[in-house]
N, C-alpha and C positions, 0 to 999 in steps of 0.2 A: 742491196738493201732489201727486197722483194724477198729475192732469197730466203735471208736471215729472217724476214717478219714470216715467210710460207713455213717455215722451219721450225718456228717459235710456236706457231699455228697449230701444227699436225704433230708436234712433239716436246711441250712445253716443257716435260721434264729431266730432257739430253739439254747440258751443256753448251751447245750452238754459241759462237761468240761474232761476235759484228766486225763488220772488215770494212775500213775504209781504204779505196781506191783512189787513184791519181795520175798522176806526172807529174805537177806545177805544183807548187803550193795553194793557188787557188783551186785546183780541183779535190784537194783533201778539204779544206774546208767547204767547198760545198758541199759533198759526200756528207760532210758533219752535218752540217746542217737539213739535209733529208732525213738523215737519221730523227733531227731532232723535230720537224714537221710529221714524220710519221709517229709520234708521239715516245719513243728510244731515247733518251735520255743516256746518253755515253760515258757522260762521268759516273753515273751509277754502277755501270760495269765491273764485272771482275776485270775483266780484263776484254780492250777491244784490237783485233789487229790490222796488223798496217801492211799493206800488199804493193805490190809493184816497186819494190827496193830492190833484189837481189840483182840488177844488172845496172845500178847507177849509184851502188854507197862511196864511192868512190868519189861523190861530188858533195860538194857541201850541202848543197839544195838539200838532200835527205835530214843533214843534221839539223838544219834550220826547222825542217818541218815536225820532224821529231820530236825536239825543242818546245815547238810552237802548238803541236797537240799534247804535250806533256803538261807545259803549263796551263791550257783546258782543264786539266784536271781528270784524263784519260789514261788508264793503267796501259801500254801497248805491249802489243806483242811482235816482233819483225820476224816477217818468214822470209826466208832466204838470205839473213845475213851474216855474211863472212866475219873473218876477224880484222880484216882492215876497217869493217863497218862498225865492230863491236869497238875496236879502240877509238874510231873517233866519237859515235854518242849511246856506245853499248848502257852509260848509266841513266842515261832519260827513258830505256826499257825494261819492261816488268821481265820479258821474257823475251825467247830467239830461239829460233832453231833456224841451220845448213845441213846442206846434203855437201858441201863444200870437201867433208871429210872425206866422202866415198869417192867422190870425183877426183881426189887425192890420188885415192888408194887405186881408182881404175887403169890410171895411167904412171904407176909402180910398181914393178914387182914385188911380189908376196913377203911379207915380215918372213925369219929365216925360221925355219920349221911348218912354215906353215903350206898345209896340201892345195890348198883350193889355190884354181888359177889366178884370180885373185881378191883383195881384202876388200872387197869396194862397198862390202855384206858384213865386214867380219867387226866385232865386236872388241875384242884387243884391239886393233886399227884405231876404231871410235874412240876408247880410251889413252890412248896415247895423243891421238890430235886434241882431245879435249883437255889432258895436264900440257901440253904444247900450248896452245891458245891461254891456256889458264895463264902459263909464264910469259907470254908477251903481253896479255891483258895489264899484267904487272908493272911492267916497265912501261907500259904509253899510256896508262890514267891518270890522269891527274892528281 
């Protein structure tokens, strides 16, 4: 939270977005509420993000919390989530991004024409994992 306020400080006019931290569900809402003592007002936000996800979406806890700053009234953003994270409560996010794709591609061999050792950079790759994820998005939403 320092951060984001040192940031907002010395560059008011860059896009900087506010990142709530955790592990518990009580430790996201206190994060909140710093925020809102430091006088950051969170629902106001474009959009605030949500950190310390990418190695536990796989438990409900995330969705509860996600859920649970959503209806706060919090646009979020999840970095680091997969599509097993996006199918359980990818719709209570504004936004997402994985590096899931490259980590894909690092550990397969190269699409077939393609030179480079491997995809793990490559932009076709990305696009293929993203209409893949798009079609199982499909089938596990609600």
């Amino acid at each position: 939270m320092e951060n984001f306020l040192d940031l907002r400080r010395l560059a008011p006019d860059q896009p900087f977005i506010p990142v709530l931290q955790g592990w518990a569900p009580r430790h996201y809402l206190r994060c909140l509420d710093l925020y809102g003592q430091a006088g950051v007002a969170l629902e106001r936000e474009p959009l605030v993000g949500l950190g310390s996800v990418c190695r536990r979406q796989h438990t409900a806890e995330i969705g509860n919390i996600v859920q649970t700053l959503t209806a706060a009234g919090l646009r979020l953003h999840g970095f680091g989530v997969k599509r097993e994270g996006l199918a359980q409560y990818g719709r209570y996010l504004a936004s997402a991004d994985s590096l899931a794709w490259s980590a894909g591609a690092r550990y397969n061999p190269p699409l077939a024409g393609h030179l480079h050792k491997s995809c793990s950079s490559c932009p076709e790759w990305a696009l293929r994992w993203y209409a893949d994820t798009q079609v199982v998005l499909r089938h596990t939403s609600p």
